[in-house]
C-alpha positions in Angstrom: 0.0 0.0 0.0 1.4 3.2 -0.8 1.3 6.0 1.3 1.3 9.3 0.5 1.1 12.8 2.5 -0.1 16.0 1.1 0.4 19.6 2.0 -1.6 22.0 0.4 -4.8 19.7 -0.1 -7.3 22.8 -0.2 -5.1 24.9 -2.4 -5.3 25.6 -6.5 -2.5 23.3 -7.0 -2.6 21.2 -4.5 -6.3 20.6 -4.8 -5.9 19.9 -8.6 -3.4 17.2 -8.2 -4.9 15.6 -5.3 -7.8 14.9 -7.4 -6.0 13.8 -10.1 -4.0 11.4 -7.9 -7.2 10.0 -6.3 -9.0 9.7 -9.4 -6.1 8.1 -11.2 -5.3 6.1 -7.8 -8.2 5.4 -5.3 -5.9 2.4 -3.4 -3.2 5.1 -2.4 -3.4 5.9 1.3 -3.3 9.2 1.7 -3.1 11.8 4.6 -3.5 15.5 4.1 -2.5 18.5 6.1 -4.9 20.9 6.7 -5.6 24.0 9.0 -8.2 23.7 11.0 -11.8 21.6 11.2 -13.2 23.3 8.5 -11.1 23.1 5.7 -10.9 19.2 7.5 -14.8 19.4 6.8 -14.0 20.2 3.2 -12.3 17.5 2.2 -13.7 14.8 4.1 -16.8 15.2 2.5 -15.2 14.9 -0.6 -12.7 12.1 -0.1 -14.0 10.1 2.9 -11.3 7.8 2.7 -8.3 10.5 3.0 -7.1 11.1 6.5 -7.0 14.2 8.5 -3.6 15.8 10.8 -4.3 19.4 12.4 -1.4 21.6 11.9 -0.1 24.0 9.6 3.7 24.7 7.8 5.1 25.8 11.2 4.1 22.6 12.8 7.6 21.0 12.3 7.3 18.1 14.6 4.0 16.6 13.2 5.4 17.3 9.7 8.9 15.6 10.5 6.2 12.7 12.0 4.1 12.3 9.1 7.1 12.3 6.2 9.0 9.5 8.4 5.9 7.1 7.8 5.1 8.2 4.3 6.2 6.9 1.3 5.8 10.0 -0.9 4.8 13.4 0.2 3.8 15.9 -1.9 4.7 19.3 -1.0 2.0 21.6 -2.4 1.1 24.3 -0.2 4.3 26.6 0.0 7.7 27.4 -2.1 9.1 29.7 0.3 8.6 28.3 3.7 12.1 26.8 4.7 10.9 25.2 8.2 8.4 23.0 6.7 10.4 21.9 3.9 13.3 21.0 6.7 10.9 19.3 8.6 9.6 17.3 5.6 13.3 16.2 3.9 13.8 15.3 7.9 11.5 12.9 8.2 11.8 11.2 5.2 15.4 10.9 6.2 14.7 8.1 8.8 14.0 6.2 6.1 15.9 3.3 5.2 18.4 3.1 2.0 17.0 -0.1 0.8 13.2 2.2 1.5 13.6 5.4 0.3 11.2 7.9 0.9 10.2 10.8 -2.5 9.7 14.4 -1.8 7.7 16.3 -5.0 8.6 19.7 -3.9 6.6 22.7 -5.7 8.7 25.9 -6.3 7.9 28.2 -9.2 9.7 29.9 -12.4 9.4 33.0 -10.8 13.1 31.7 -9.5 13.8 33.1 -12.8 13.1 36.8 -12.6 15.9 37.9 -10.4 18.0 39.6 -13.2 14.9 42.0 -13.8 14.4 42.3 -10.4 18.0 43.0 -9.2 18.0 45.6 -12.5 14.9 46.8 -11.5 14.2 46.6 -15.8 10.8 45.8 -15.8 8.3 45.2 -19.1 11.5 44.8 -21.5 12.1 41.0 -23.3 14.9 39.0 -22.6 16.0 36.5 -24.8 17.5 34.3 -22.1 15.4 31.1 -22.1 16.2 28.4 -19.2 16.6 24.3 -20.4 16.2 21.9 -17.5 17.5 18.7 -19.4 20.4 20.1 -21.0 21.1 22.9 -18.6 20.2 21.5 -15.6 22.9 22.5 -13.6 22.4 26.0 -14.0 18.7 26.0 -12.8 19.8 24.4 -9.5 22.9 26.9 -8.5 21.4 30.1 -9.3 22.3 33.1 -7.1 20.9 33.2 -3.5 18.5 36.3 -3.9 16.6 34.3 -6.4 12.7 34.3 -5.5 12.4 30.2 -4.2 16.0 30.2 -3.9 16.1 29.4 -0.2 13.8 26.2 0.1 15.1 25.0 -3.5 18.8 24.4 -2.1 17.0 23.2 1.2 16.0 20.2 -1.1 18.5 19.6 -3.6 20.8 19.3 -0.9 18.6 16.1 0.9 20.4 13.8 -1.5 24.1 14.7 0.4 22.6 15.2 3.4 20.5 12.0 3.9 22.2 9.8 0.7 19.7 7.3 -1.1 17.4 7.4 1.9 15.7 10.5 0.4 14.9 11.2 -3.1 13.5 14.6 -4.3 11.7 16.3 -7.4 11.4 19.6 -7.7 8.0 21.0 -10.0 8.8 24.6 -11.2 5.2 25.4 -12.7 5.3 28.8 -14.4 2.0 31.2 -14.9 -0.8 28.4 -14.1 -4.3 28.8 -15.7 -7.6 27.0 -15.4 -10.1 26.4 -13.4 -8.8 24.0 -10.3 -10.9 20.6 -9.9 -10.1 20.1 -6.0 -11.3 21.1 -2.4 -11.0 24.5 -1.5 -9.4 27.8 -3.8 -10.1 26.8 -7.4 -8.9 30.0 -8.9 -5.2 30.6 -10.2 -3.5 34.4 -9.5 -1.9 36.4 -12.1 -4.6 35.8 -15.1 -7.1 36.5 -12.3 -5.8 39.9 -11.0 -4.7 41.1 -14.3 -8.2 40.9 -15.0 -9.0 42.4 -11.5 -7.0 44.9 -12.4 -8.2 45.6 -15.7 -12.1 45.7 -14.8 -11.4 48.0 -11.6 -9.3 50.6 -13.7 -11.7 50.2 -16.3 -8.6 49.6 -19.1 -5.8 47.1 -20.1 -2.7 47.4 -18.1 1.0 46.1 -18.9 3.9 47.0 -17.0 6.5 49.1 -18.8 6.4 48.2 -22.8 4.5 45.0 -21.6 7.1 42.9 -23.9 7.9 40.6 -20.6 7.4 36.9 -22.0 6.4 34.2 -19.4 5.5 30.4 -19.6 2.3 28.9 -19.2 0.6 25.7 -18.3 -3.2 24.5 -17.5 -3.8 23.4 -14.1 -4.8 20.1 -15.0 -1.6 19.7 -17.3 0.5 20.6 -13.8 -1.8 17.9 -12.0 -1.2 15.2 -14.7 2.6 16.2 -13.9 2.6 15.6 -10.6 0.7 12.4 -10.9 3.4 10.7 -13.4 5.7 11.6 -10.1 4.1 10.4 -7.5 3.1 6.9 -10.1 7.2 6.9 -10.3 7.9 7.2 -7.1 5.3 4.2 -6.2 6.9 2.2 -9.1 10.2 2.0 -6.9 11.9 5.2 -8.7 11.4 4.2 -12.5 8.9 2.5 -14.0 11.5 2.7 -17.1 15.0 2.4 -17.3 17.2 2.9 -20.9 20.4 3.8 -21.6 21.6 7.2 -21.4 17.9 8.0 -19.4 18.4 11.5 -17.7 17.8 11.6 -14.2 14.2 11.8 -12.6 15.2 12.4 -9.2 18.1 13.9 -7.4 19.7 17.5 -8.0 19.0 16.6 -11.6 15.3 15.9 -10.8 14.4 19.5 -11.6 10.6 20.1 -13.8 9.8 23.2 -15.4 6.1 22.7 -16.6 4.9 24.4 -19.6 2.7 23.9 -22.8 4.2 27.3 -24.5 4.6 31.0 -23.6 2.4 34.4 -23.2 3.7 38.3 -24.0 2.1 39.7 -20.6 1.8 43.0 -23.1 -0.3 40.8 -25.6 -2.2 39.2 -23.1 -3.2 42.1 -21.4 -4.8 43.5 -24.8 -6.4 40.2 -25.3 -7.8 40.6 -21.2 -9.1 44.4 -22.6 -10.5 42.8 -25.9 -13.1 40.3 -24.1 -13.7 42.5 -21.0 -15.1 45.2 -23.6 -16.6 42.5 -25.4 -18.2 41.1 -22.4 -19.9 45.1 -21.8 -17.2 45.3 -18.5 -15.4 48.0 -19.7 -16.2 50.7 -22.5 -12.7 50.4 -24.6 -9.8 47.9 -25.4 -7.5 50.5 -24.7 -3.9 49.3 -22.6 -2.5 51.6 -20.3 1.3 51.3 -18.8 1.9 51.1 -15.8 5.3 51.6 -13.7 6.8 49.1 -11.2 5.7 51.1 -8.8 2.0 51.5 -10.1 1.9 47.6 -10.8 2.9 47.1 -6.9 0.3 49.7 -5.9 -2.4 47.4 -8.1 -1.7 43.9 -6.7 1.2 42.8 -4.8 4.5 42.2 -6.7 2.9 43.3 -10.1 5.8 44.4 -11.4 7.5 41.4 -10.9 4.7 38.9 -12.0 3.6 41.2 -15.3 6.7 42.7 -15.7 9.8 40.5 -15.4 10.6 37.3 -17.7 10.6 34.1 -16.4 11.0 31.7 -19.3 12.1 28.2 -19.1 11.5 25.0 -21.4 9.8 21.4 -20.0 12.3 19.1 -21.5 12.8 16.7 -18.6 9.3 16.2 -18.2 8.5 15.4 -21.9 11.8 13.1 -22.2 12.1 11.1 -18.6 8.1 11.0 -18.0 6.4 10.8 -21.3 4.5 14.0 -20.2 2.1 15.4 -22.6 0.4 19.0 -22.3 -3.2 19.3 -24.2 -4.9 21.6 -22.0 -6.2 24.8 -23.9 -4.3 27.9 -24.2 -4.1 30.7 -21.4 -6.3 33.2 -24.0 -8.6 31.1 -24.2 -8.9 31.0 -20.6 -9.4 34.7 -20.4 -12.9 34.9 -20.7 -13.7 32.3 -17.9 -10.9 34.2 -15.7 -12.9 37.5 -16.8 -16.5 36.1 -15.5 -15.2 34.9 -12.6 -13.6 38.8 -11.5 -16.2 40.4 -12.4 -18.9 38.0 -10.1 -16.6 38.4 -7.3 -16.6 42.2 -8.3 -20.6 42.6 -8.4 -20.0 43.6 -12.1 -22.0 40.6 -13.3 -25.2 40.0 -11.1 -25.5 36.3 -10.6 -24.7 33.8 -7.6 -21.0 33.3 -6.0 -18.8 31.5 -8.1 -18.5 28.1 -7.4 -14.9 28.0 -9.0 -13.5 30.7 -6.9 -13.9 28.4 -4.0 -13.9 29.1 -0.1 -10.7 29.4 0.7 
């Protein structure tokens, strides 16, 4: 019997992939972290059969606990919170060699901004495009003021601190899209509040020239992802071995997570396009915006809409056999729209059901 714990059960990625693990998987055993009874209430009545600890990421000792008698966890809920991930790569460490235990870690590509942000150049192009196959090793030893940075060397270095007892993946999902399928928040964040944004200003908005390129993937392309993992991990490591196979676990075991890439300048008109479409806002016009002005409209703006982050899923595609056929993040835009503009009272109608309750 597999075992498997979950962090993050009630959040958009987290409560995509746990889904797609239980649908693919209803024999796993599977406990989930969650905050308190009634995000406990939540997924109970959705999936009776997966077992409930109370804590959060600060509780270190039940997390060190809970990785020591799983098989797999699945590290969902946080990229940036370096006690939890201690605690987790800790108790998967009492494993034994001949039993490892598998840590799917999620960070993000926004690893990948730091040259804008350190420049402070934001809504320019870069044509710097990050490989994690062939150029691997440059992902995992980027500079130490990279966003993720922090809880990214906390797990690529489990592999020399606890040997072949613990054996780590690292998912680097980039702008994620789609309407989640789990428990809980079923809404992604940057299409969202650029559509926020756009119906509150009543206008388009792009930071700088808007010419900042990012990746993209569907939610349920991410989930799929993580569910070839975790089937990997069960399998014993590999369920397929060839000659010359690049690595799927390890400091090697690195994922970017994309089906393509999005001009944040292009998008934004495309946002403006169906908004006016829609009768949400009277133009398609697209305003620019400074760093500062992006901050002042959602947190980090400038970075998120304004800084490139671009990175190609080779490892995925070439160890895995991955496969993205979700739909493309503009078509996604008019779903993302009617769900703002609900939440707004633009739209009269009933809450929406996909932006959850969490």
């Amino acid at each position: 019997m597999t075992k498997i714990f979950v962090t993050g059960a009630t959040g958009y990625i987290g409560g995509d992939a746990l889904k797609a693990i239980i649908d693919a998987h209803p024999e796993y055993e599977i406990t989930a972290l969650v905050r308190n009874s009634d995000k406990g209430a939540q997924v109970a009545a959705v999936y009776p059969k997966v077992s409930l600890v109370y804590g959060d990421l600060d509780s270190t000792d039940l997390l060190t606990k809970e990785a020591s008698k799983a098989d797999i966890v699945c590290h969902f809920a946080n990229a940036d919170h370096a006690p939890s991930a201690t605690a987790l790569t800790t108790g998967l460490g009492a494993h034994p060699p001949t039993h490892p235990g598998y840590l799917i870690h999620t960070s993000g590509t926004g690893i990948l901004l730091y040259p804008d942000i350190r420049s402070g150049t934001f809504g320019e192009t870069s044509a710097k495009i990050y490989d994690d196959l062939d150029g691997v090793a440059e992902i995992t030893s980027l500079p130490d003021d990279a966003p993720h940075r922090l809880v990214d060397k906390i797990v690529l270095g489990a592999g020399e601190e606890f040997g072949e007892r613990v054996r780590t993946a690292i998912v680097c999902p980039p702008t994620i899209y789609g309407a989640g399928r789990g428990v809980g928040n079923r809404v992604s964040h940057q299409l969202p509040e650029l559509c926020r944004v756009t119906l509150e200003r009543g206008h388009g908005v792009q930071v700088g020239k808007g010419l900042t390129r990012w990746g993209n993937v569907h939610v349920h392309d991410l989930s799929s992802l993580y569910l070839r993992l975790v089937e990997e991990a069960a399998a014993g490591g590999s369920k397929a071995e060839w000659e010359g196979k690049p690595s799927t676990w390890g400091r090697e075991g690195y994922y970017f997570c994309e089906n393509g890439e999005h001009v944040w300048g292009e998008l934004a008109g495309v946002v403006a396009r169906e908004a006016k479409g829609m009768g949400l806002i009277g133009g398609e016009e697209v305003r620019s915006l400074s760093g500062e002005e992006a901050d002042a409209c959602s947190e980090w703006g400038s970075a998120m809409w304004g800084a490139n982050s671009r990175g190609r899923a080779k490892r995925a595609r070439a160890v895995l056999g991955w496969k993205a056929v979700g739909g493309t993040i503009e078509e996604d835009v008019r779903g993302a729209l009617e769900v703002q503009a609900k939440l707004l009272g633009k739209v009269k109608g009933h809450a929406v059901k996909a932006a959850g309750d969490a």
